[in-house]
N, C-alpha and C positions, 0 to 999 in steps of 0.2 A: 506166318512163316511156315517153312514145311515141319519143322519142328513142334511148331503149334499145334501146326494140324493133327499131327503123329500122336501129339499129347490128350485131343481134342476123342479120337478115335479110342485110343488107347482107356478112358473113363468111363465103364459102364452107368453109374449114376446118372441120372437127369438131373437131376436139381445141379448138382456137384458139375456138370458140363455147364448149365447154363449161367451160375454164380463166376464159371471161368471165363467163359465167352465175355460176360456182364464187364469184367474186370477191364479184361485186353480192348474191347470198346470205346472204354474212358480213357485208356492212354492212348489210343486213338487218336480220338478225336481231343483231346488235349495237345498234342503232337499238332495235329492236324492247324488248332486254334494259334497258337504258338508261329508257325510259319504264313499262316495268313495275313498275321499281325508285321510281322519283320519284311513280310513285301510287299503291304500298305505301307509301310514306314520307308523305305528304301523308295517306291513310287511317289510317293508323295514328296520327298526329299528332291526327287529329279525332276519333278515335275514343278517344283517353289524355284531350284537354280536355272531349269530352260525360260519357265518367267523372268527371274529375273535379268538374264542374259539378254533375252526378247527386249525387256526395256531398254534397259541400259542400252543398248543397239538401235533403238527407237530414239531414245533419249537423246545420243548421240548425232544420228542424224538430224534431228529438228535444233537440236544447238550449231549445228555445222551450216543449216541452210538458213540458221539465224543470224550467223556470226556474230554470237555473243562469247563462243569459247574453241578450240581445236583440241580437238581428240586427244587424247593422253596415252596410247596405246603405244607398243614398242615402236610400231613404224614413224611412229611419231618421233621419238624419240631419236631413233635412227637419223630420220630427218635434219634433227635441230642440230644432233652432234656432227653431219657430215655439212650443216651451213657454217656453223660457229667458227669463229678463226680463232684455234685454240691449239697449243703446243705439240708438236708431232706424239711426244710420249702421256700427254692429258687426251689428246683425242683417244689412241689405244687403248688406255685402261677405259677412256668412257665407250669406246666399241665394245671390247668384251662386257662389261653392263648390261651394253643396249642386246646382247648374245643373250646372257642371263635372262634378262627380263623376256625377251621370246618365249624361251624355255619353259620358265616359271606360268605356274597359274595364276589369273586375277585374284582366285579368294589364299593364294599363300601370301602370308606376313612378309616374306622375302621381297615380293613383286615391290610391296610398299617402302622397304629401304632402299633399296635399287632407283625408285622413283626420285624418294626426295635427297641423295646423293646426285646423280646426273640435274637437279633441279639445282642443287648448291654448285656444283662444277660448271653447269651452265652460265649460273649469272655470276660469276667472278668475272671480272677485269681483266684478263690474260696477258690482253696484247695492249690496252688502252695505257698512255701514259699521259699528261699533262706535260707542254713546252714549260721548261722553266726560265723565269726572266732573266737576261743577261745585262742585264741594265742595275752596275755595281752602286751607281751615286744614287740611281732610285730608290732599289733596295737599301740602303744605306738610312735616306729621307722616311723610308716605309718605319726602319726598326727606331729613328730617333723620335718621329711622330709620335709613335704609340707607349714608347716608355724612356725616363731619363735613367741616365746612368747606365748603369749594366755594360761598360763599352768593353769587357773580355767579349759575353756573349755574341755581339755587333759585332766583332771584328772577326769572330769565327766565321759566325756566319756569312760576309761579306768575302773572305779566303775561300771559302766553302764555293761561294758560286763562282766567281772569279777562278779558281781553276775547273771545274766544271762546265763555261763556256770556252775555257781552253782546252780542255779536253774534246767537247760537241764540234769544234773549232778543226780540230786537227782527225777524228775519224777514231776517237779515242774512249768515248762512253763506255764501252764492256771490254775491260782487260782480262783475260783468263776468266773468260765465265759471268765477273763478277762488276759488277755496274759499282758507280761513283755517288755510294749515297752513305751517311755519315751516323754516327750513335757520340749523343754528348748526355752527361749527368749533370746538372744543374744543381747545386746542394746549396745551402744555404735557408735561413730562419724563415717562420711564416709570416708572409707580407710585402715579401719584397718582390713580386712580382713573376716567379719561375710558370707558375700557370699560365696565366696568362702568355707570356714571353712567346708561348708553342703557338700561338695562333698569328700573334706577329710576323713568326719566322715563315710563316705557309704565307700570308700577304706578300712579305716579300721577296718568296721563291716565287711564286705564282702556281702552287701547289693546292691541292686538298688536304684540309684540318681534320683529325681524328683525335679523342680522347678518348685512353683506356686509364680508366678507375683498378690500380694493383693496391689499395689501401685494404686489410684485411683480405684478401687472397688466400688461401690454406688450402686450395686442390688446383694437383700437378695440371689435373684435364680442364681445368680452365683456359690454361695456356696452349695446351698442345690437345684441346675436344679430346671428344671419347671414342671408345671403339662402335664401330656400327653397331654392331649384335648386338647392344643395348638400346632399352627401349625411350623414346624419344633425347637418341643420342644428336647432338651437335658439334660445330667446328670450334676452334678455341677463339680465345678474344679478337688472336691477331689474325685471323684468316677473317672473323668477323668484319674489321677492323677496314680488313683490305676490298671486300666486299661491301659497307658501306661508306669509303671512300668512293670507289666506284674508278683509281686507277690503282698503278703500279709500284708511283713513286708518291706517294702522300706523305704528310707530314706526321707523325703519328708520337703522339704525347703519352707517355708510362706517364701517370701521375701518382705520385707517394712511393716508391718505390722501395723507400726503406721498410714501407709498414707491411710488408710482404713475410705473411706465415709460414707454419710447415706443421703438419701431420701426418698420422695415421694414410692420409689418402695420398703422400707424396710432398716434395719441394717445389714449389712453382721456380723459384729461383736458381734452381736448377734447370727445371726447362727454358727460361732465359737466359742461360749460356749461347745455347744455339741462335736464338732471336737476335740477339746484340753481340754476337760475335763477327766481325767482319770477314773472318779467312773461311766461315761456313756459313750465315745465313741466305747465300746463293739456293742452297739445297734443302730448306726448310721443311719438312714434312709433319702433315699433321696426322694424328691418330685417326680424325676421320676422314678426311681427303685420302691418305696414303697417296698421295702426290708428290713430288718435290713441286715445293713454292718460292720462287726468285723473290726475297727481300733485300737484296745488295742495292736495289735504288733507293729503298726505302729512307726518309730522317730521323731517326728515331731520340726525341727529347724523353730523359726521363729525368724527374723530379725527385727530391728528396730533402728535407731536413738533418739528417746527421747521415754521416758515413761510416759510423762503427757500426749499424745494423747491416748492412750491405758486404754479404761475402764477397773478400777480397776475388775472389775468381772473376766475378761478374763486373767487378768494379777496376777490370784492370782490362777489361774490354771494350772500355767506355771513354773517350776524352772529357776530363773532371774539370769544369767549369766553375769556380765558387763566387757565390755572391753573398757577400757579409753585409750587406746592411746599406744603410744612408744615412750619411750626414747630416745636421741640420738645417746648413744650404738647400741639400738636395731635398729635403722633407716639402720646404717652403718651397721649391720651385713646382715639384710634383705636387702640391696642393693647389698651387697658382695655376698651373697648364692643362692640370687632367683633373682632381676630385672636386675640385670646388664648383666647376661646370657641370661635369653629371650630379653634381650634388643639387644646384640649383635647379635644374631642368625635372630630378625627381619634386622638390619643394614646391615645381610649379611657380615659382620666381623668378625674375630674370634681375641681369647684375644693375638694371637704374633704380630696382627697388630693395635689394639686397648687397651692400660692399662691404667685404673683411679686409681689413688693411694687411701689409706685409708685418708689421708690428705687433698685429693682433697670431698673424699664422704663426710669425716667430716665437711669441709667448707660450701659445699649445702647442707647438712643438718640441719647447724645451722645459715644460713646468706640467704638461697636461696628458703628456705620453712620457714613456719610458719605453724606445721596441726598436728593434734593428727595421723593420718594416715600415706601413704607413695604415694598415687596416684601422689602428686606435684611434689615429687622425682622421681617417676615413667618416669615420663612426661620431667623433665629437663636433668635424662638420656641419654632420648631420642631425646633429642635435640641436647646434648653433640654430640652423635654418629652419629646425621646425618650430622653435621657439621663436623665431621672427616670424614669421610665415601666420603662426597664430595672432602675432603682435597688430598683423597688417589686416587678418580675417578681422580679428574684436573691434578696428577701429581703434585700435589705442598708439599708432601712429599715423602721423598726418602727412607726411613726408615719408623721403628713402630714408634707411636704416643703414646705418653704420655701426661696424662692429668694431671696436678698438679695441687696446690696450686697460683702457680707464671703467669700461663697462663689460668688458668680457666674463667678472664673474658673474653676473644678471643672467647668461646664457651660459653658462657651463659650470657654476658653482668655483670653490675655492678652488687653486692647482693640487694638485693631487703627488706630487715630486715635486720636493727640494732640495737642493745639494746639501748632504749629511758627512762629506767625508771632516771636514772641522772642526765639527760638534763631535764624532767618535773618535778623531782620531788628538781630542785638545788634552789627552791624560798619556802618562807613559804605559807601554806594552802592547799599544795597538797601532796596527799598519794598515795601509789602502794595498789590496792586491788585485788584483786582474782575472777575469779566469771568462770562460767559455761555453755555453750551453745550449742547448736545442732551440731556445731562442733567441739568440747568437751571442752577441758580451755583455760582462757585468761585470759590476764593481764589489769585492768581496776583501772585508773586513776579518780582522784576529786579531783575536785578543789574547793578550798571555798575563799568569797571575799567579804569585806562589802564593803560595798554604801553607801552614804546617800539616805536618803526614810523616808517617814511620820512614824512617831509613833504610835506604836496602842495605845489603852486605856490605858495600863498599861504602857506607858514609854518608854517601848521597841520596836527595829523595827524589822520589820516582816523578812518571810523567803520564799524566792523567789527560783527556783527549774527549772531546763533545763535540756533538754538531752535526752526525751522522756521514763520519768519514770511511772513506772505503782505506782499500790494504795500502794502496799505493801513498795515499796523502797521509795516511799512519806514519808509515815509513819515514818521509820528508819530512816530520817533525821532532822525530827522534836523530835522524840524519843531523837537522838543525840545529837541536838541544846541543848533541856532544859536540858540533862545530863549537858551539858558543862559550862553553864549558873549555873547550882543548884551546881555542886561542883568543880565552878572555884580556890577555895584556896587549895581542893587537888590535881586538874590538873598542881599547882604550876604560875597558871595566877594570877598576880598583877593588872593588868591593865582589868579593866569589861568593861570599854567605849565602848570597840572594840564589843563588844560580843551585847551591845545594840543595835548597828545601823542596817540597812538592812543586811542581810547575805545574798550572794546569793551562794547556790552550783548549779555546774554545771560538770556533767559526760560525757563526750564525748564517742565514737563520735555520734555526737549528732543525726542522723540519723537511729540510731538504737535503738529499742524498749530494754528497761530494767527493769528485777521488780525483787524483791527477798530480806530476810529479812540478809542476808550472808552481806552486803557492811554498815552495823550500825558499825560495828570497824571499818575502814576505814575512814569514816564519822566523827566520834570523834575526829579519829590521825590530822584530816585534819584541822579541827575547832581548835585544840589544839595547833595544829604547826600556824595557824594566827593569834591567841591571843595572842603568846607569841612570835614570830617576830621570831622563829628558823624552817629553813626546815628541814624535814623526812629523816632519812636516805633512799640513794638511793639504798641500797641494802636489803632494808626490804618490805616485802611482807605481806599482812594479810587478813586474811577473820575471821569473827564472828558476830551473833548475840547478841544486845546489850540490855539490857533494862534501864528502868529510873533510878537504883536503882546502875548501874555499872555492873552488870553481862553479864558473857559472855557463851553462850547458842549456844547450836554445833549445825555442816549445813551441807548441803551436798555434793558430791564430790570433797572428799578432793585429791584424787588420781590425778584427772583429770586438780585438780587446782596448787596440787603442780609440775608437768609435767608440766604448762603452768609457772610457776614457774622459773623451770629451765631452760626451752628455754629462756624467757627472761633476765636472769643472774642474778637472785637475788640468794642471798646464805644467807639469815634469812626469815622466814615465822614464822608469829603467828597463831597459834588455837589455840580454845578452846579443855580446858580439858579436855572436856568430847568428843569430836575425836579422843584420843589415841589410842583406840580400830580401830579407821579405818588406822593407818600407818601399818598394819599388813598387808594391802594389798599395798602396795607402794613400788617399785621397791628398794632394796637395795643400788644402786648406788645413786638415785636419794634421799636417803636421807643422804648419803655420802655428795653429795656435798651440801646441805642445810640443816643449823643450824635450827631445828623444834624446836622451842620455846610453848609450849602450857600453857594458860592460863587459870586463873576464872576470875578476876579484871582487868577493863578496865582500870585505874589508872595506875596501875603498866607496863603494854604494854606501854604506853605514854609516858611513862619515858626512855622505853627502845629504843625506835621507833624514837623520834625526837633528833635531834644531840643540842650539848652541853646543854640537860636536867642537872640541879644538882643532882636529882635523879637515872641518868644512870649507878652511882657507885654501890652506894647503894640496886637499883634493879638488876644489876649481883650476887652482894652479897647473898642475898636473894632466888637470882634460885638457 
């Protein structure tokens, strides 16, 4: 620089000049080394991306004149979106994409989500729907084929299509927007069929079957995908859902619905508001679509075991379908028409070398299973058959094999249930009660028993409680105590001694959690029957809400409980009055064989419920 120079001039010293000169040299040429470097490195960079540009353009060409693939390029792209017959506002937003991806470079990370978005909007189903069958007695024949019983289900479904080809009929498919496809909840115990049900119902729409697994669910973006800008982000279940269906109006099965989580990452149950809501699932939008998606054709079955997990929001957007269980009858036909055939066909058997008689089914059914379902039957079938199946491999049968009554425990060991209510209930203080559980009725047992125990302030001793009861069933037994206590002269109790000392009830088995206001009669009959030194009849059953006053105040499933009813052997069950209305759903056999006695006055059951009552004339009279 001139400066340098000036400096260079300016130093009479040699040495001292040339140690300077020496200096400014090395940074020089250090300078110098430095920039040769960073545009061998910049060349080299351009000259690796025109290669590879070069191939890849090569590459393309000989895959194009091999037709083993088409170019992937915007124009392509372009192409596919302006062939596709795809909604006036889904083509749009996929133009501007196909706008983007122009813009964009091949080696930007954007070009790559642009891609596989237009490749998921692509291959959706937009416009494709499946005819559905108008043919009512068909469909009808399809859903009695595949399962007995269930006929709420049937009948929906058969309304269902039935006005849907009146609608197809009249120019009527999409009213405001919103097409003619329907959300029903199935609830009801494991076994009785609700899975399966969703595949039957697509046979006989004439639909495509989908199952979506909501059992453990705990993120919102399952339901409704993620955002793009995330990396290997996807669509949610139900676009998934709808895309391997492959149309519009599928049949699409939520299974487990109650087992459906929530965290940190969101309420999925909350994003199915929108999915199963009919006045909005026309306008569905997912987080990675950002489309509106028409699900108003859509059938959406979901499954479930109880309905207290299921917010009431979501659950009041759904037509609730219950299915409590099967009969006896029905266990033995459903064995006879459907498990015993797949049963044999997995065994490798057929029925000239293998018969269960109907004596034999009725036995395991009522002595070898205890289940509102048929899966334990299912299962001891299958035991049955492998044990014969072996019998026929060893050569240790020379003939067909017949299963009766006389040899079925050879194949299934001793019965495994007996009717106990008899034997618990042949001493005073103990009641048969009724109650209801995730797999679905049972028969539940109390016992009451005084002690001696300190006295409270007033006189009386206190009331002690086992069995691992919640607040509600707390309650009802205290509710009970003081009924029993306040109108021991119309209970026909002489003796109050007993009623002062410690009381204790206790509900087995004691390891299982129980709450519910349904076990207050029960509670009474039991307290009533220890006062008075006479046991409950053991063929009497009861469920009802009590209050302090003697009324009896209805509960809920009564179906479920009188079924657990009859499997136990009882043939008298008390309700309340105001239940009447729900024996209109209860199998006609099943109240053949039980005397359904319904009540208001808790008085008056007391009388009829514990043996040698002198009131138990007088209140036959009366009913």
């Amino acid at each position: 620089t001139e400066q340098q120079k000036r400096q260079l001039l300016e130093t009479p010293d040699v040495s001292e000049r040339l140690t300077m000169l020496i200096a400014w040299t090395k940074d020089h040429l250090a300078e110098a080394e430095v920039s040769d470097k960073i545009a061998g490195d910049v060349r080299e960079g351009m000259e690796k991306n025109q290669r590879e540009f070069l191939l890849r353009q090569q590459l393309a060409a000989i895959r194009k004149e091999l037709g083993e693939d088409e170019p992937d390029g915007a124009d392509d792209y372009r192409t596919r979106v302006e062939a596709a017959e795809l909604p006036t506002a889904v083509r749009e937003a996929a133009l501007r994409e196909v706008g983007r991806l122009e813009r964009a470079s091949d080696q930007s990370p954007e070009s790559g989500w642009i891609r596989t978005w237009l490749d998921t909007v692509l291959e959706l189903p937009w416009n494709t729907k499946t005819a559905d069958s108008t043919d009512v007695v068909a469909a009808r024949q399809v859903l009695d084929a595949d399962h007995h019983g269930l006929e709420d289900v049937k009948d929906r479904i058969v309304e269902y299509l039935a006005i849907r080809s009146r609608r197809a009929a009249r120019g009527l498919e999409v009213v405001g927007g919103r097409g003619s496809g329907a959300v029903m909840a199935l609830v009801g115990p494991p076994g009785v069929g609700k899975t399966s049900l969703g595949e039957s119902v697509a046979r006989a729409l004439g639909r495509k079957f989908v199952r979506v697994a909501l059992g453990g669910v705990r993120d919102e973006a399952e339901i409704r995908g993620h955002r793009r800008t995330y990396v290997g982000a996807l669509p949610g279940r139900i676009v998934r859902a709808i895309n391997e269906a492959g149309s519009m109006n599928p049949v699409i099965l939520l299974d487990e619905i109650d087992k459906v989580g929530s965290d940190y990452r969101g309420d999925p149950s909350a994003a199915l508001l929108e999915v199963l809501d009919p006045a909005q699932n026309h306008t569905f939008r997912d987080h990675y679509l950002e489309i509106d998606l028409d699900l108003s054709d859509v059938v959406f079955l979901a499954t479930a075991n109880v309905i207290e997990t299921i917010p009431q929001a979501l659950l009041d957007g759904m037509g609730l379908v219950t299915l409590d269980g099967y009969t006896e009858e029905d266990k033995i036909a459903i064995a006879r028409d459907h498990l015993l055939g797949r049963q044999l066909e997995l065994a490798a058997l057929t029925p000239d070398e293998v018969t269960i008689t109907d004596a034999a089914l009725r036995e395991i059914a009522a002595n070898y299973t205890h289940e509102p379902g048929v899966r334990q039957l299912q299962r001891l079938l299958a035991k049955a058959l492998r044990k014969a199946a072996t019998k026929l491999a060893a050569g240790q049968a020379e003939s067909a094999l017949v299963i009766d009554v006389s040899n079925l425990r050879d194949y299934l060991g001793r019965p495994r249930f007996t009717p106990e209510a008899h034997e618990r209930t042949s001493v005073p203080g103990v009641s048969t009660g009724l109650a209801v559980t995730g797999m679905g009725g049972d028969v539940l047992f109390i016992e009451a028993n005084a002690v001696e125990g300190p006295s409270t302030g007033s006189g009386r001793g206190g009331l002690t409680l086992t069995g691992q009861l919640g607040d509600v069933m707390k309650e009802s037994a205290q509710i009970a105590l003081s009924y029993v206590r306040a109108h021991a002269d119309q209970l026909g109790i002489t003796d109050r001694a007993l009623l002062d000392r410690q009381i204790h009830i206790h509900v087995p088995a004691g390891a299982v959690p129980k709450d519910g206001p349904s076990a207050g009669l029960t509670m009474v009959t039991a307290l009533t029957s220890l006062a008075l030194g006479r046991p409950v009849r053991s063929d009497v059953g009861m469920t009802g809400e009590v209050t302090l006053n003697g009324r009896v105040l209805p509960i809920g499933g009564v179906k479920q409980k009188l079924l657990a009813a009859q499997r136990a052997g009882l043939t008298t069950v008390f309700l309340p009055k105001r239940n009447e209305p729900d024996l209109d759903d209860v199998p006609a056999d099943v109240l053949e064989a039980i005397d359904v006695r319904l009540t208001t006055d808790v008085a008056e059951l007391v009388q009829s419920a514990i043996e040698g009552s002198a009131g138990t004339t007088q209140a036959a009279v009366a009913a």
